[in-house]
N, C-alpha and C positions, 0 to 999 in steps of 0.2 A: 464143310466147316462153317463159313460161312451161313447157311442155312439155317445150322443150331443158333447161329447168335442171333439172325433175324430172328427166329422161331422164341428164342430165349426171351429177347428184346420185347417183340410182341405182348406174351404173357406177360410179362414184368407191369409192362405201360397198363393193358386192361387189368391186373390187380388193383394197379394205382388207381386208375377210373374207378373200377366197384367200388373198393374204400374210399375215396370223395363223394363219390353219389350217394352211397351212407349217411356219409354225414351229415347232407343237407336235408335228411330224413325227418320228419317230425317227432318220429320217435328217440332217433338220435339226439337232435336237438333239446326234447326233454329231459333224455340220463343227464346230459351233460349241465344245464340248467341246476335240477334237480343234486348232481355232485357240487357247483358252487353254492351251495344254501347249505349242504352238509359239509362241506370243508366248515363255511361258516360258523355252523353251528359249533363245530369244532373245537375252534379258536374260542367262541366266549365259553365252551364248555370247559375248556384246558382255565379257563382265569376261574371260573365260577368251582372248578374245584381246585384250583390252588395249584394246579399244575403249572400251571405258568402266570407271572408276575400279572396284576391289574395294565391294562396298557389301555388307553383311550382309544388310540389309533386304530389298535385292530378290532374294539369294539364298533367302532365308527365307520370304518370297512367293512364288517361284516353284519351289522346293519344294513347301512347302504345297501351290500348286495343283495343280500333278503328281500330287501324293500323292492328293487330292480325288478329281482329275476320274478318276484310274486307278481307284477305286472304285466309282464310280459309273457308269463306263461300259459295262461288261457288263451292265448294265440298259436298256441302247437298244438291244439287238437282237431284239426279239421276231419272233416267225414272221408274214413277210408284209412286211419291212420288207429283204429281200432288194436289190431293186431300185428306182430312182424317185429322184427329186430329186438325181442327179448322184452319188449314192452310189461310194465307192470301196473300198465294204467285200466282201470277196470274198464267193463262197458257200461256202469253204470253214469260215467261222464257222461257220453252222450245223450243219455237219457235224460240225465237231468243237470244241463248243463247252466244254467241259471245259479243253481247253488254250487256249482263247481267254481263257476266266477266269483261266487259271494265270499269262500273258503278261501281264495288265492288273495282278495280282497282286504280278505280278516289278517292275512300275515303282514300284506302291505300295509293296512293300518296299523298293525300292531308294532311292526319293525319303525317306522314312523313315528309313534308315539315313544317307542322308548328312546327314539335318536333325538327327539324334542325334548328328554327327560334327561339324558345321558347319565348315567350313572358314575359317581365317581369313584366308587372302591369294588371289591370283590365282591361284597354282601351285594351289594346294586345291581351286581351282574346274574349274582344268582338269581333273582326276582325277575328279572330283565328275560333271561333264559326261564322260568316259567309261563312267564307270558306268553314270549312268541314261542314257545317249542309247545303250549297246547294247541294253538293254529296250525300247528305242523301236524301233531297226532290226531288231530279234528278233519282233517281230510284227508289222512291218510288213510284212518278206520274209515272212510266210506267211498273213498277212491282208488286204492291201491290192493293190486292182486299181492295176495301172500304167496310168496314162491318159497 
Protein backbone atom coordinates (compact mmCIF):
# COMPACT_ATOMS: atom_id res chain seq x y z
CA UNK A 1 0.00 0.00 0.00
CA UNK A 2 2.28 2.18 0.79
CA UNK A 3 4.35 1.55 -2.30
CA UNK A 4 1.23 2.68 -4.56
CA UNK A 5 1.40 6.17 -2.78
CA UNK A 6 5.25 6.41 -3.10
CA UNK A 7 4.80 5.30 -6.74
CA UNK A 8 1.60 7.51 -7.03
CA UNK A 9 3.38 10.52 -5.32
CA UNK A 10 6.40 10.26 -7.49
CA UNK A 11 4.45 10.62 -10.91
CA UNK A 12 2.39 13.32 -9.51
CA UNK A 13 5.70 15.48 -8.38
CA UNK A 14 7.51 14.67 -12.22
CA UNK A 15 4.11 15.75 -13.83
CA UNK A 16 4.43 18.88 -11.90
CA UNK A 17 8.19 19.27 -12.94
CA UNK A 18 7.42 18.60 -16.90
CA UNK A 19 4.56 21.18 -16.79
CA UNK A 20 6.96 23.94 -15.00
CA UNK A 21 9.72 23.20 -17.36
CA UNK A 22 7.18 23.90 -20.02
CA UNK A 23 6.56 26.73 -19.20
CA UNK A 24 9.92 28.25 -19.05
CA UNK A 25 9.99 27.31 -22.71
CA UNK A 26 10.39 29.85 -25.26
CA UNK A 27 7.78 28.64 -27.07
CA UNK A 28 5.56 28.62 -24.22
CA UNK A 29 6.44 31.83 -23.19
CA UNK A 30 5.54 33.23 -26.66
CA UNK A 31 1.71 31.58 -26.69
CA UNK A 32 1.35 33.11 -23.53
CA UNK A 33 2.73 36.62 -24.52
CA UNK A 34 1.14 36.39 -27.66
CA UNK A 35 -2.54 35.46 -25.69
CA UNK A 36 -1.97 38.91 -23.66
CA UNK A 37 -2.01 41.19 -26.95
CA UNK A 38 -5.13 39.05 -27.98
CA UNK A 39 -7.13 39.21 -24.79
CA UNK A 40 -5.94 42.91 -25.54
CA UNK A 41 -7.00 43.23 -28.65
CA UNK A 42 -10.04 41.98 -27.36
CA UNK A 43 -11.18 44.47 -25.05
CA UNK A 44 -10.69 47.52 -27.56
CA UNK A 45 -12.27 45.41 -30.12
CA UNK A 46 -15.52 44.79 -27.67
CA UNK A 47 -15.45 49.01 -27.36
CA UNK A 48 -14.57 49.62 -31.09
CA UNK A 49 -17.68 47.62 -31.90
CA UNK A 50 -20.03 48.71 -29.24
CA UNK A 51 -19.94 45.69 -27.29
CA UNK A 52 -18.91 47.06 -24.54
CA UNK A 53 -19.13 50.75 -23.25
CA UNK A 54 -15.90 53.25 -24.28
CA UNK A 55 -13.71 52.88 -21.09
CA UNK A 56 -10.35 54.67 -21.07
CA UNK A 57 -8.98 52.37 -18.58
CA UNK A 58 -8.99 49.42 -20.39
CA UNK A 59 -8.02 51.12 -23.56
CA UNK A 60 -4.99 52.36 -21.54
CA UNK A 61 -4.19 48.77 -20.31
CA UNK A 62 -4.47 47.20 -23.25
CA UNK A 63 -2.29 49.50 -24.97
CA UNK A 64 0.24 49.26 -22.36
CA UNK A 65 0.24 45.64 -22.78
CA UNK A 66 0.70 45.69 -26.47
CA UNK A 67 3.23 48.14 -26.15
CA UNK A 68 5.21 45.70 -23.25
CA UNK A 69 4.84 42.38 -24.68
CA UNK A 70 5.91 43.88 -28.57
CA UNK A 71 9.05 44.50 -26.72
CA UNK A 72 9.84 42.09 -25.15
CA UNK A 73 9.06 39.56 -27.62
CA UNK A 74 11.86 39.25 -29.96
CA UNK A 75 13.75 37.97 -26.91
CA UNK A 76 11.89 34.38 -27.05
CA UNK A 77 13.34 33.40 -30.23
CA UNK A 78 16.48 32.07 -29.60
CA UNK A 79 18.27 29.44 -31.84
CA UNK A 80 16.77 26.02 -31.16
CA UNK A 81 13.47 27.14 -30.13
CA UNK A 82 12.47 26.70 -33.97
CA UNK A 83 10.12 23.92 -33.46
CA UNK A 84 8.26 22.00 -30.33
CA UNK A 85 5.46 22.81 -28.08
CA UNK A 86 2.76 23.54 -30.90
CA UNK A 87 4.70 26.47 -31.96
CA UNK A 88 3.33 28.64 -34.66
CA UNK A 89 6.18 30.77 -35.24
CA UNK A 90 7.50 30.21 -38.76
CA UNK A 91 11.34 29.44 -39.65
CA UNK A 92 11.27 32.28 -41.49
CA UNK A 93 12.09 34.37 -38.07
CA UNK A 94 15.27 33.08 -37.97
CA UNK A 95 16.07 33.91 -41.20
CA UNK A 96 15.40 37.09 -41.30
CA UNK A 97 15.36 38.08 -37.98
CA UNK A 98 16.16 41.90 -38.32
CA UNK A 99 12.70 42.40 -39.78
CA UNK A 100 11.08 40.33 -37.22
CA UNK A 101 12.42 42.97 -34.81
CA UNK A 102 11.34 45.76 -37.08
CA UNK A 103 7.59 44.12 -37.16
CA UNK A 104 7.41 43.58 -33.14
CA UNK A 105 8.87 47.31 -33.17
CA UNK A 106 5.96 48.65 -35.63
CA UNK A 107 3.31 47.40 -32.78
CA UNK A 108 5.46 48.99 -30.02
CA UNK A 109 5.52 52.21 -31.90
CA UNK A 110 2.25 52.06 -32.94
CA UNK A 111 0.66 50.92 -29.47
CA UNK A 112 2.66 54.06 -28.33
CA UNK A 113 1.54 56.47 -30.56
CA UNK A 114 -1.99 55.79 -29.90
CA UNK A 115 -1.46 55.90 -26.04
CA UNK A 116 0.13 59.39 -26.72
CA UNK A 117 -3.17 60.15 -28.75
CA UNK A 118 -5.58 58.45 -26.49
CA UNK A 119 -8.63 58.28 -27.92
CA UNK A 120 -11.63 59.50 -26.40
CA UNK A 121 -14.87 57.81 -27.62
CA UNK A 122 -15.64 54.59 -29.54
CA UNK A 123 -15.07 56.07 -33.02
CA UNK A 124 -11.29 56.75 -31.71
CA UNK A 125 -11.03 53.36 -30.68
CA UNK A 126 -12.09 52.06 -33.88
CA UNK A 127 -9.13 54.03 -35.91
CA UNK A 128 -6.88 53.13 -32.95
CA UNK A 129 -7.66 49.41 -33.59
CA UNK A 130 -6.83 49.74 -37.25
CA UNK A 131 -3.78 51.07 -36.64
CA UNK A 132 -2.25 48.78 -34.42
CA UNK A 133 -4.19 45.36 -35.50
CA UNK A 134 -2.42 46.20 -39.19
CA UNK A 135 1.11 45.64 -37.16
CA UNK A 136 -0.48 42.66 -36.05
CA UNK A 137 -1.64 41.23 -39.46
CA UNK A 138 1.84 42.66 -41.01
CA UNK A 139 3.87 40.03 -39.20
CA UNK A 140 1.62 37.63 -38.84
CA UNK A 141 1.27 37.06 -42.78
CA UNK A 142 5.09 36.70 -42.88
CA UNK A 143 5.81 35.05 -39.42
CA UNK A 144 3.10 32.89 -38.38
CA UNK A 145 2.55 29.04 -39.53
CA UNK A 146 -1.25 28.59 -40.59
CA UNK A 147 -2.33 25.63 -38.69
Amino acid sequence: MKLKLVLTAAAIACLGMSAAIAANEPQVVRQEMMKKVGGAMGAIGAIAKGEKPFDAEVVKASLTTMSEVAKAFPDQFPAGSEVGLDTEASPKIWENMDDFKAKAHALSAAADAQLAAMPADQAGVGALMKAVGSTCGDCHQSYRLKK
